[in-house]
C-alpha positions as CSV (number, residue, x, y, z in Angstrom):
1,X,6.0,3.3,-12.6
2,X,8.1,3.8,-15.7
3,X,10.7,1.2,-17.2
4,X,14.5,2.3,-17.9
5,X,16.6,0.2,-19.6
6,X,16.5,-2.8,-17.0
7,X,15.3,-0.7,-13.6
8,X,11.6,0.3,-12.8
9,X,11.1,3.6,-11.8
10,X,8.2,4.7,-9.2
11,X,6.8,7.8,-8.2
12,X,5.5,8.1,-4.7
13,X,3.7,11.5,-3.0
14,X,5.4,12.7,0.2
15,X,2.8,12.0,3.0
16,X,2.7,13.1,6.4
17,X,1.7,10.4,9.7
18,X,1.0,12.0,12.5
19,X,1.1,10.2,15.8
20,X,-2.0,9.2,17.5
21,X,-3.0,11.2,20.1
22,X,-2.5,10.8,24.0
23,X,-4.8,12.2,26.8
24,X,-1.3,13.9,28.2
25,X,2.3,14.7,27.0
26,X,3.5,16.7,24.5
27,X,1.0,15.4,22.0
28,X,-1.9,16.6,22.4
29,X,-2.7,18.7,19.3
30,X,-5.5,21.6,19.3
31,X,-7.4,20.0,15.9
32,X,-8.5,16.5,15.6
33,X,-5.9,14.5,13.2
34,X,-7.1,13.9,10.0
35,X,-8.1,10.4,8.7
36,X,-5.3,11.3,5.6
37,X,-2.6,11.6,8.5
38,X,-3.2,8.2,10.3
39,X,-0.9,5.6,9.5
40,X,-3.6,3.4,8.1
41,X,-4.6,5.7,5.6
42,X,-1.1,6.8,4.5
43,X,-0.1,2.9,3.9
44,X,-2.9,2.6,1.1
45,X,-2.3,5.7,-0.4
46,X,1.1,4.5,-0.7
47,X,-0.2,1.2,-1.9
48,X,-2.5,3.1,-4.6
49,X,0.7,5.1,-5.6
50,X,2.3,2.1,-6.6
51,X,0.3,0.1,-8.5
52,X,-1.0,3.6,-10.4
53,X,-2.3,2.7,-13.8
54,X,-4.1,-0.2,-12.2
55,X,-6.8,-0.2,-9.2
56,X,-7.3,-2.0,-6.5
57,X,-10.5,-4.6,-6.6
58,X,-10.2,-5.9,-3.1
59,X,-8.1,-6.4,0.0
60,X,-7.8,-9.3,2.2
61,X,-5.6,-9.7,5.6
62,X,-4.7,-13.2,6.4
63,X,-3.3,-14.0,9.8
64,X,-0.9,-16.2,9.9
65,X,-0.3,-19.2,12.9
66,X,2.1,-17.0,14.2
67,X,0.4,-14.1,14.4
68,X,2.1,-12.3,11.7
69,X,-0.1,-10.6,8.8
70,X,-0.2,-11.4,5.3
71,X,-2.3,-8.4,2.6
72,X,-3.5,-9.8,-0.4
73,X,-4.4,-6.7,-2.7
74,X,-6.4,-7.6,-5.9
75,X,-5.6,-5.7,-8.8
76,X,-8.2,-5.1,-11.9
77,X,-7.5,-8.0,-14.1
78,X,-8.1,-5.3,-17.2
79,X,-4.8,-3.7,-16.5
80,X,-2.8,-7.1,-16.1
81,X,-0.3,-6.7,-19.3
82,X,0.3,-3.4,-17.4
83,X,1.4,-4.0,-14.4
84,X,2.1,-8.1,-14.4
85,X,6.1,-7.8,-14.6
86,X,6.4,-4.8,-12.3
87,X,4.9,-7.1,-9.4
88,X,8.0,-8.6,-7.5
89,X,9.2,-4.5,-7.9
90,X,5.9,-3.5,-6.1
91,X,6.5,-6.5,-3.3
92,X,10.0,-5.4,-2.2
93,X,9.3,-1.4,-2.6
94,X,5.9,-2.2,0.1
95,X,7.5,-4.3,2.5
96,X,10.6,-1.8,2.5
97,X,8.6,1.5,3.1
98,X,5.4,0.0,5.5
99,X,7.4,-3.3,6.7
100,X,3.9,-5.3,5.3
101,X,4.1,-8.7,3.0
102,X,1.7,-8.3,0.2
103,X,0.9,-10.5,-2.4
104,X,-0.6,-9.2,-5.6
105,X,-3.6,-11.1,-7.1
106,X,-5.4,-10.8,-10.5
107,X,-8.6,-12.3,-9.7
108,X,-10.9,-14.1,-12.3
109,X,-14.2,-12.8,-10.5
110,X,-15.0,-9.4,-9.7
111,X,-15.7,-7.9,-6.2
């Protein structure tokens, strides 16, 4: 993620999710899909893409009393005056492409 002017910019790879598969229909592919292909595994890569100079320390899902999910991601405190102010960017740009509410943490301990 660059900065321009008063707009932060982010580079994301195109990934590929392939549907799980069914024991009948249409989708029942001749190979086994790949663990990159799940949508699982395409969600943290795009959550790795985003937060790029910085790494991810931990993950935690909290459920909520209504049954909806909240992902607290910790980030590497070390890279904190890098990625701090981009945070609310990372937030919106999450919940827009994977529909998940994360919260970014700097934790003071280390996993």
């Amino acid at each position: 993620a660059e900065y321009m002017g008063t707009h932060h910019v982010v580079f994301l790879s195109n990934r590929r999710i392939l549907r799980k598969p069914t024991r009948k229909g249409k989708n029942n592919p001749k190979q086994k899909r790949p663990r990159s292909r799940t949508l699982t595994a395409v969600h943290d890569a795009w959550l790795r893409d985003l937060i790029y100079p910085a790494e991810i320390v931990g993950q935690r899902i909290r459920m909520r009393t209504d049954g909806s999910r909240l992902y607290r991601v910790f980030i590497d405190k070390g890279s904190k005056n890098q990625v701090a102010h981009k945070i609310e960017t990372f937030q919106h740009l999450y919940k827009k492409l994977c529909g998940k509410d994360v919260i970014f943490e700097f934790p003071e301990w280390q996993m």
